[in-house]
N, C-alpha and C positions, 0 to 999 in steps of 0.2 A: 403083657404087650407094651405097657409103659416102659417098664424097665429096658425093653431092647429097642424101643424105637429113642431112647435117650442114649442108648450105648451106639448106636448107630450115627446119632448126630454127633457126640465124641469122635468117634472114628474121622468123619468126613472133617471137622473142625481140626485135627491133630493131619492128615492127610493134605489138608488147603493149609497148613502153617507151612509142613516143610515143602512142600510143591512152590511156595513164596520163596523159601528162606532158597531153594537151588537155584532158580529164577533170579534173586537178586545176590545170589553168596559167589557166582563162580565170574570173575574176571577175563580168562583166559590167560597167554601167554604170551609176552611179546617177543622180537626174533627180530635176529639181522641185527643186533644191535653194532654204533661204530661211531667215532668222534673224528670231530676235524676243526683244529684251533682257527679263530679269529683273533681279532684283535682286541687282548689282552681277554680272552674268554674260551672259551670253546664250545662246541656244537658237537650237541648228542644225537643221532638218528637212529632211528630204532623202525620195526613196522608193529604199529598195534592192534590185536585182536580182533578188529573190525566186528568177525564172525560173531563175538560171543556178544547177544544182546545187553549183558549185562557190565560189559567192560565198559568204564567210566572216562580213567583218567590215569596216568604217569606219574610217578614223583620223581624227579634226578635229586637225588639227596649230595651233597660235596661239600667240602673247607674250604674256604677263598683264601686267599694269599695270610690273611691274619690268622688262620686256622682256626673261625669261627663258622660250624654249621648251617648250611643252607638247602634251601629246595626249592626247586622248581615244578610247576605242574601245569602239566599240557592234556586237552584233555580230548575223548576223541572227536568232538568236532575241529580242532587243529589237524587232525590226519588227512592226507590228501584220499583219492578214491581208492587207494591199494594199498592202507591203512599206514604208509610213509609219515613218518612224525620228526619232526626237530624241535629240538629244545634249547637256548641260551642260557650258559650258565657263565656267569660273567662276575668280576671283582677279584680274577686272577693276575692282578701286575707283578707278579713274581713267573719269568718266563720259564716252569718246569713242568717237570710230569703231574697229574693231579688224578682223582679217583673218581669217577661217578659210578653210582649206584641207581638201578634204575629197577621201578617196583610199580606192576599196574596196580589197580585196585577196582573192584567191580561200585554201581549205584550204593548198596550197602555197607562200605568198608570195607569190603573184606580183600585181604592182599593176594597179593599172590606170588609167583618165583621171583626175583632178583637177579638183575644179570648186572655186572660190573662192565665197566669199557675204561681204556686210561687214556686220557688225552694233553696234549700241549696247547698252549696259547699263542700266538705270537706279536711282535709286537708292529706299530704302526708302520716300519719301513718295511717288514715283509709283510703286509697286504697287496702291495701291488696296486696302490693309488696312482692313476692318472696326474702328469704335470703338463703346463704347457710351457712352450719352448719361448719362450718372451722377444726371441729373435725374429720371431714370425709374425711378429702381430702387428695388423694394418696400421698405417697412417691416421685410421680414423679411431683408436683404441689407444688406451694408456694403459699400462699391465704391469702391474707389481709384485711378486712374491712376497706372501703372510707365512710367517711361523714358517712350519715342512710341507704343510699340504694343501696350503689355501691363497688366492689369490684374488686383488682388489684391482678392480677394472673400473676407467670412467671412458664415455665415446666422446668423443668431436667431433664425428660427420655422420654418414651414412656407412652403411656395409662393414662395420667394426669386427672383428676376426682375429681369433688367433689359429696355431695349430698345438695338439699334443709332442710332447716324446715321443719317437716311434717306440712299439711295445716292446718290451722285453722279451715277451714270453709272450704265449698266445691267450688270448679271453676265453676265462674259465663258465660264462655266462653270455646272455644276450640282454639283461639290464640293465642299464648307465642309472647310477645312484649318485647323488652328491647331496650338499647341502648349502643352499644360498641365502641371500638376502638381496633385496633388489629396489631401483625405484625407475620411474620413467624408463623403463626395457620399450615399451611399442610392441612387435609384434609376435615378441617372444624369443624362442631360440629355433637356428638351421645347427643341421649337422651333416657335413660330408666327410665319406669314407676313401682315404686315400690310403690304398695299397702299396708296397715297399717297390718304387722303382715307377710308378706309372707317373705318366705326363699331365701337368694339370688339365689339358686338352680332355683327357679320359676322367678324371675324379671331378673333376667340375661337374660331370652331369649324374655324378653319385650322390643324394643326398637327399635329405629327407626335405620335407615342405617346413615352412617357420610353425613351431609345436608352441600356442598359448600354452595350455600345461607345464610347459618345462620350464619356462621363465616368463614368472608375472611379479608385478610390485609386490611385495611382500616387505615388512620391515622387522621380522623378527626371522631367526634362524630356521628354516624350510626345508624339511627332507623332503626329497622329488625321486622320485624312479620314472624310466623312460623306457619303454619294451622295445628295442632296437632289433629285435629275434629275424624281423621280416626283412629288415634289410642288409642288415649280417650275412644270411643268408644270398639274399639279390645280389650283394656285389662282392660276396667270397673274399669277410670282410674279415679280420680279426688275427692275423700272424705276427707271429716275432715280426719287427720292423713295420708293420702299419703302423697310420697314426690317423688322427682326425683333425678336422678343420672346424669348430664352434666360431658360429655368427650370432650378437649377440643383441638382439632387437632391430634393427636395423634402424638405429634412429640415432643424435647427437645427445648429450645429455643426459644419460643413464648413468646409473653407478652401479654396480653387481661385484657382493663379492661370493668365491663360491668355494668350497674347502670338499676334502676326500673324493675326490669324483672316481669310481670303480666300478668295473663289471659284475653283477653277480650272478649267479646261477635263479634265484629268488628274490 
């Protein structure tokens, strides 16, 4: 009776290993995979596993431009609710085709299929950076173009403004991203939406309220994002040939500069 109640506890011990080892050995599969170059990088979107408790995490494995190996790893709490995953793989300044490899791997290592995608990067001028048009900006504002994409702003009065380029193309997002630095701004930043052809009578009463968040003193380099989604929408905002109108603390004696300002989808 010893004998088979020790062969029995065998049994369950060798039967609770592999009930572990499938629990934590099976990753799943991921799907949909598909890229879409930025600047000077590209973006891999894939959807992951969600389903399989034991899916972990991605690798994007690829050669940056010196054709030195890298990886990236996203892992599933990056996935949004419908297991949608993006991944950055960047240090591509040579603007050609490149290879990513992309491999889940479940809690315990273990990998699983591989799906390839090929993507392009591209570089700073086709992002589609927002400019402002220096012809437009108020009396009480001084505006100067930095480098291709950035611009150094000081106020003199009250109500200092300028207006964008009308678009090119239409906004591929409802985000305004840029990156500033700032001092004495007041009460932050306005934004009106002026549609291709309307009367300031009509865009004057399109705009948002002055957003602290978007511009505060800051004296080092500041990425900001601004979720403009809501009013995009309210004032059927965003075609070829719109443009916007940036107010920019409403006070004399700021300085702000602010470089890439762009829409993103994220």
């Amino acid at each position: 009776m010893k004998k088979l109640y020790i062969l029995f506890l065998a049994a369950a011990v060798i039967l609770s290993g592999c009930s572990k080892k499938a629990a934590w050995g099976d990753p799943g599969e991921i799907s949909d995979i598909s890229a879409e170059g930025v600047e000077y990088g590209v973006k891999v979107i894939f959807t992951a596993p969600l389903d399989h408790e034991d899916y972990y995490y991605t690798q994007i494995s690829y050669k940056d431009s010196d054709g030195n190996p890298q990886n990236v790893r996203v892992s599933r709490f990056d996935a949004d609710a419908n297991g949608v995953t993006e991944a950055i793989a960047d240090g591509l300044n040579d603007i050609r085709e490149y290879s990513f490899t992309a491999r889940p791997y479940s809690y315990g290592g273990v990998a699983g299929t591989a799906l390839t995608v090929e993507g392009t990067p591209i570089s700073p001028d086709q992002v589609g950076y927002l400019l402002f048009n220096i012809s437009t900006a108020s009396n009480n504002a001084s505006i100067s173009k930095v480098g291709d994409f950035g611009f150094h702003i000081e106020t003199t009065g009250l109500d200092p403004n300028v207006q964008t380029v009308p678009l090119d193309r239409p906004i591929e997002g409802g985000k305004l991203t840029y990156y500033y630095k700032a001092s004495a701004v007041g009460a932050g930043l306005q934004i009106f939406f002026i549609r291709s052809g309307q009367p300031v009578t009509t865009w004057a009463k399109q705009s948002t309220p002055y957003l602290s968040d978007a511009l505060a003193t800051v004296s080092e380099w500041t990425y900001c994002e601004v979720d403009l989604s809501e009013y995009i929408s309210q004032y059927g905002w965003g075609n070829t040939g719109d443009s916007l109108r940036l107010d920019f603390g409403n006070a004399s004696g700021a300085t702000i500069d602010i470089e890439k300002i762009l829409f993103r989808k994220k």
